[in-house]
C-alpha positions as CSV (number, residue, x, y, z in Angstrom):
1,X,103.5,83.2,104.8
2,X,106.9,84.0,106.3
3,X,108.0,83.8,102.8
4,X,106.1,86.0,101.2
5,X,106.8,88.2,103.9
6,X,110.3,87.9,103.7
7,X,110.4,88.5,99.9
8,X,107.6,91.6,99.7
9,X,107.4,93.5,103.0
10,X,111.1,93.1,104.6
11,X,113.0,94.6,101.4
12,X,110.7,97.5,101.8
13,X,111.1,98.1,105.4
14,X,115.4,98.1,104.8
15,X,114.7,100.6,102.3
16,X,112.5,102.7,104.8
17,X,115.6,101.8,106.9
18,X,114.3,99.5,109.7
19,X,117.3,96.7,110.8
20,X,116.7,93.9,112.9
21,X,115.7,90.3,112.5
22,X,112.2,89.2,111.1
23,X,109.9,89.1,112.7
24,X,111.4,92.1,114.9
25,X,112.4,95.3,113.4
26,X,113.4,99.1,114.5
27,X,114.0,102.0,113.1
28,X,116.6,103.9,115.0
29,X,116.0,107.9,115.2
30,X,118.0,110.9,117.4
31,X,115.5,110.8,120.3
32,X,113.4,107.6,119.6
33,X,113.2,104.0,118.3
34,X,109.9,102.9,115.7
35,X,109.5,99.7,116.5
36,X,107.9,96.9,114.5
37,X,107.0,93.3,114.9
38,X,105.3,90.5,113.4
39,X,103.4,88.1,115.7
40,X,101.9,84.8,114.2
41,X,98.7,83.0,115.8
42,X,99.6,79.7,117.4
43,X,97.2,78.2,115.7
44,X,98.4,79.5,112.5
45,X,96.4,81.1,109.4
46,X,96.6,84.4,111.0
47,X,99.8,87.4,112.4
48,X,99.2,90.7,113.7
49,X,101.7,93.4,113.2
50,X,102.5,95.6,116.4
51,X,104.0,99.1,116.2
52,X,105.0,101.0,118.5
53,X,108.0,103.3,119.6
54,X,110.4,104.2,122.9
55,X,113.0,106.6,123.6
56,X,116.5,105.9,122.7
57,X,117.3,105.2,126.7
58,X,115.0,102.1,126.1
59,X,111.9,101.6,128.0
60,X,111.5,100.0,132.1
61,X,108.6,98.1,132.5
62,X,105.8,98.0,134.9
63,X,107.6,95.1,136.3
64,X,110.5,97.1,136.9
65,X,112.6,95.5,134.4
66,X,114.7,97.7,132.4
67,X,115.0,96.8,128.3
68,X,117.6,98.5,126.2
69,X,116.3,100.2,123.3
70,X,118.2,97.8,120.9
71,X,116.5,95.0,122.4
72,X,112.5,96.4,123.4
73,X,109.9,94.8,121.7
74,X,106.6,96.1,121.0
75,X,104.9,93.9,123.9
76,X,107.6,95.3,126.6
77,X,105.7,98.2,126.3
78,X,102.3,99.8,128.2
79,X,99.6,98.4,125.8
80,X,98.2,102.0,125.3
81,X,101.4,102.6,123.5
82,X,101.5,100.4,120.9
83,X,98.9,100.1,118.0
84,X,98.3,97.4,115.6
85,X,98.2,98.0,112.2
86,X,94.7,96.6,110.9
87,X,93.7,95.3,107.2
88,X,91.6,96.7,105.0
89,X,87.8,95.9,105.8
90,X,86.6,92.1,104.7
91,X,90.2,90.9,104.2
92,X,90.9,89.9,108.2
93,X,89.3,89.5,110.9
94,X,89.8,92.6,113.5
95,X,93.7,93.5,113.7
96,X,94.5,89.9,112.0
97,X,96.0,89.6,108.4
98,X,94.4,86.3,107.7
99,X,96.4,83.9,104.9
100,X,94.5,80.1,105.2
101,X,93.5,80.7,101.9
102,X,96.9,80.0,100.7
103,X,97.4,83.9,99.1
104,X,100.3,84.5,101.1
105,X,101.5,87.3,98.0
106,X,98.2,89.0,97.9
107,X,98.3,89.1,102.1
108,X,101.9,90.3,101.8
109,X,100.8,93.0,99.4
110,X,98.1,94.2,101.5
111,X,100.7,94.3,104.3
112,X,102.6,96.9,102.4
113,X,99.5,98.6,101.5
114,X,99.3,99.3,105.5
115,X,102.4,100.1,106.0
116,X,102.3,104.0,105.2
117,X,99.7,103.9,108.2
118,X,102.3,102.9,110.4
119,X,104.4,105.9,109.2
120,X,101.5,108.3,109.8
121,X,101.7,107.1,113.6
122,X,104.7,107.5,114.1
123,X,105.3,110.6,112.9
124,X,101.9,112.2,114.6
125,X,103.9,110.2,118.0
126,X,106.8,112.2,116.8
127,X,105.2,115.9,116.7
128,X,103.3,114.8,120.2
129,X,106.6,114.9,121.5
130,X,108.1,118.3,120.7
């Protein structure tokens, strides 16, 4: 899966300029960061994808901790600001892109299917904040 992944979706999210490291990717803007990561079941067959977004100054947690925006992940954040991006209907199981079939290309595709979802939230986040 984390080929097909890797071949499909993460040339298409450096296009839509996202940098980073798979499986954890941001977009960089004037006043805030998209953020986007990939996070695999430990008992395999299954990943979730995790958006989410901070201001530039980075984010502190609840905890008190403070996370730089170049190095925040998704889960640093309050859970009621970060979303999942969801499959279509029948082809997971909630918020879980499932792949124990063994169609990693046709899960990847459906990732990318998604993504424009992801864009939508984050530019509705976007026009929350002005």
């Amino acid at each position: 899966m984390d080929l097909a992944l890797k071949a499909v979706v993460v040339p298409v999210l450096r296009e839509r300029g996202f940098t980073g490291l798979y499986p954890f990717f941001r977009r960089m803007h004037t006043t805030y960061v998209e953020l986007l990561t990939f996070q695999f079941d430990v008992n395999g067959g299954g990943f979730v994808i995790d958006r989410s977004r901070c201001g530039v100054g980075g984010v502190t947690t609840s905890e008190g901790r403070y996370i730089s925006a170049s190095e925040v992940k998704p889960w640093d954040l309050d859970p009621f600001d970060r979303l999942q991006i969801k499959p279509r209907a029948g082809s997971g199981t909630d918020s879980w892109f499932r792949y124990e079939s063994g169609e990693y290309d046709s899960v990847a595709n459906e990732v990318l299917v998604k993504l424009p979802f992801a864009h939508d939230y984050w530019a509705a986040a976007a026009e929350e904040a002005q």
